[in-house]
C-alpha positions in Angstrom: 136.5 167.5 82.6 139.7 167.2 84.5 141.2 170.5 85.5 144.7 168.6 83.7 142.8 168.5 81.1 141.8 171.9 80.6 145.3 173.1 81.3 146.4 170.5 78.9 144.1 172.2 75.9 145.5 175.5 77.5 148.6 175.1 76.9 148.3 173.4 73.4 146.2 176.2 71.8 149.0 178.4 72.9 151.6 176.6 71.4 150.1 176.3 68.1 150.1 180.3 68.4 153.7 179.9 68.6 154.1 177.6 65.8 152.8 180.7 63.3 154.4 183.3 65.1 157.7 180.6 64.2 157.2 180.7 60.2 156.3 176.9 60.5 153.1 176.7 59.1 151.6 177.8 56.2 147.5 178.2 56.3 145.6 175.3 58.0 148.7 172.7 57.5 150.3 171.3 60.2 149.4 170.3 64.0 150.7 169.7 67.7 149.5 166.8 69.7 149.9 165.9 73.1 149.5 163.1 75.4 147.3 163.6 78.7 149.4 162.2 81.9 148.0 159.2 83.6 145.5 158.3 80.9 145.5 156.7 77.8 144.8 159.6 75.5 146.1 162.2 73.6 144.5 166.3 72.5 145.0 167.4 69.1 144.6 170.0 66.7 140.7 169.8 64.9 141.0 169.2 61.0 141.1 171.8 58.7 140.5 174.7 61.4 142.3 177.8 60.8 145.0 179.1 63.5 143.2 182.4 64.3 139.8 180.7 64.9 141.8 178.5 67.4 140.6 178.1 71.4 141.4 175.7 73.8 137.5 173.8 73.8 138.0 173.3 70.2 141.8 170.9 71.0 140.0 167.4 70.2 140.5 164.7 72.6 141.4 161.2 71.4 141.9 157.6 72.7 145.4 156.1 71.5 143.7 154.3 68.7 143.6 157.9 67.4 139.6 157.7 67.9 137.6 161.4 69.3 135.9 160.8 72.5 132.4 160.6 71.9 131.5 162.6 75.1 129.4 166.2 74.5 131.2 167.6 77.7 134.8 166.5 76.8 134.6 167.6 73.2 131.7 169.8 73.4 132.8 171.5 69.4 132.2 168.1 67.6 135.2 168.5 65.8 136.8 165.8 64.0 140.8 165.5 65.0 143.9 166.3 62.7 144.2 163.9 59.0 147.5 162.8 61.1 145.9 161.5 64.8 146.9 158.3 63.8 150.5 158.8 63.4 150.3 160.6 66.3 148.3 158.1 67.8 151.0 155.7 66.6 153.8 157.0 68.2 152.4 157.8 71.2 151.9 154.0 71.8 155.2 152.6 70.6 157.3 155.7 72.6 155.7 155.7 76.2 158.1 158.7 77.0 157.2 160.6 74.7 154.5 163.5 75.6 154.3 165.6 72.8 154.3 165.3 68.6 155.1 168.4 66.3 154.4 168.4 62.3 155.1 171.1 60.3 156.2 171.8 56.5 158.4 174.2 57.0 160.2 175.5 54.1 163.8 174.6 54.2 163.7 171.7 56.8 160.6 170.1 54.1 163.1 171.2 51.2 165.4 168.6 52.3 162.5 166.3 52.9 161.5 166.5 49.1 165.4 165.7 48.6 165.0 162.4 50.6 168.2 163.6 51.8 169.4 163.9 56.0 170.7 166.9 57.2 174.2 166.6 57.8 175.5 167.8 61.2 178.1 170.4 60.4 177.6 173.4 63.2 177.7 173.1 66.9 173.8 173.9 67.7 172.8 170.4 65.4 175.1 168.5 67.8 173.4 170.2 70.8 170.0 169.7 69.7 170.2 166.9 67.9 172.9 164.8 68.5 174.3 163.9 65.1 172.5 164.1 61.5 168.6 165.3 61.1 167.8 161.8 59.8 165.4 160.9 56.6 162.5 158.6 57.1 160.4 156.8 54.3 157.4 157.7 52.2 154.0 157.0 53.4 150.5 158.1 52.8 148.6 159.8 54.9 145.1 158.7 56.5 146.8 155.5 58.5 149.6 154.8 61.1 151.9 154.1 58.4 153.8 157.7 58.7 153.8 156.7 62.7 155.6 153.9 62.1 158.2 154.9 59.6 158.7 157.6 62.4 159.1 155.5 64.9 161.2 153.0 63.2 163.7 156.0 62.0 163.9 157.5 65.7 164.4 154.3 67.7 167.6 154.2 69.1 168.7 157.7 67.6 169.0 160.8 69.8 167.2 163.5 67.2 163.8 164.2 68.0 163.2 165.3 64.5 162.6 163.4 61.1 162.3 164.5 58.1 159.5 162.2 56.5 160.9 161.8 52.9 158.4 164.0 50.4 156.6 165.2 53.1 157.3 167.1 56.1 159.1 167.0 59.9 158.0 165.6 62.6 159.1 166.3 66.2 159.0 164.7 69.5 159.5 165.7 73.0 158.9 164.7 76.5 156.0 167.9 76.2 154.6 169.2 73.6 156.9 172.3 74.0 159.9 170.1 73.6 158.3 168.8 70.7 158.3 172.1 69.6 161.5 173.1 70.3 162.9 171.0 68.6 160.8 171.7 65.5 162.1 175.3 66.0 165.7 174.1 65.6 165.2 171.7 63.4 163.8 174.3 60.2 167.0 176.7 62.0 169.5 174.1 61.2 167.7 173.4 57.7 168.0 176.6 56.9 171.5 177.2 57.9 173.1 174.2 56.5 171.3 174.6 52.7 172.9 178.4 53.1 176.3 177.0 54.1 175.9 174.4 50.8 175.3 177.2 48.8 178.7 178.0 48.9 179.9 175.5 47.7 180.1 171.5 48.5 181.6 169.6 50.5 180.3 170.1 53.6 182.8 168.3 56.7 180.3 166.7 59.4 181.4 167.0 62.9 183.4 163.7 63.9 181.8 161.7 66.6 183.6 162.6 69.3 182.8 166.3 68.9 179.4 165.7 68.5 179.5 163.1 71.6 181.1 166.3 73.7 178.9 168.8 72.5 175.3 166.6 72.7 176.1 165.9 76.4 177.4 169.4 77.4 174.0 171.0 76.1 171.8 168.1 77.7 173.8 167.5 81.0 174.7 171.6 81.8 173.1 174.1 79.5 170.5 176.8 81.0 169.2 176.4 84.5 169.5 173.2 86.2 
């Protein structure tokens, strides 16, 4: 085993670590993947395996067809990978830049999900993060690639790296799995905000374009340490 690859499985248990300590997750649900550099593969959560019982030898290893790697040293647990490596799989093969793929069903962001319904881009960190509206994607089953491709068919050619799969949950991509995370971060923050904000009262007035335009590309271009 690669030492990429151990670092790899490294760094993914940790992040699911992060993902509870984030409110994301409730029990066993949800999962982080990422893509190994250089090869066609991808590690991933093992199905149905609590958080706490977590290590980094028990992050399954999978080809992009969303298949385990039959290998005793590579994926010496036996575990079988996440219900959703192949919409993981899925993206990962139509979106060669992206590294890394968050799912959660966190509360408010999964609220809006049930609603079918986009989050609107009203506040300043939405246009930061995710450059206009948390778009809606459409109802699939899990078990196939279909969820991967309503994903990728929502995301293509729109700058948020979240969607909010309609009746089921978000989904986040990143250039790493921590960006993929990030984002997932922000995206139940903004959730949250905005249904507090609409509590108030309705309507809510999007940012125009142009703001949004100013504000996505100050926070990609000049934000934090360059």
């Amino acid at each position: 085993m690669s030492a990429d690859l151990e670092e790899l499985r490294l760094t993914l248990c940790g992040l699911h670590a992060d993902m509870v300590a984030a409110g994301l997750v409730a029990w066993t649900s949800g999962n982080i993947s990422a893509r190994v550099p250089g090869e066609d593969l991808m590690v991933i959560k093992p199905s149905g395996v609590s958080y706490a019982e977590l290590t980094p030898d028990s992050m399954v290893v999978c080809d992009l067809d969303g298949h385990a790697i039959a290998d005793p040293v590579v994926n010496a647990r036996g575990y079988r990978p996440s219900s959703d490596t192949a919409t993981h799989a899925y993206v990962y093969r139509q979106m060669p830049g992206v590294g890394g793929v968050v799912h959660t069903h966190s509360g408010y962001a999964t609220a809006w999900a049930a609603r079918g319904e986009a989050i609107p881009c009203v506040i300043t960190a939405m246009a930061d993060e995710f450059g206009g509206e948390i778009p809606v994607g459409p109802f699939a089953l899990i078990g196939s690639d279909e969820i991967g491709r309503g994903i990728v068919q929502t995301l293509s050619g729109h700058r948020s790296p979240a969607v909010l799969m309609s009746r089921h949950g978000v989904f986040t991509i990143g250039g790493t799995a921590h960006d993929a995370l990030k984002a997932a971060v922000m995206c139940e923050d903004a959730a949250r905000t905005v249904h507090l904000a609409r509590a108030f009262g309705e309507p809510l007035t999007p940012l125009t374009q142009a703001q949004i335009d100013a504000l996505h590309r100050r926070y990609q271009q000049e934000y934090g340490q360059r």
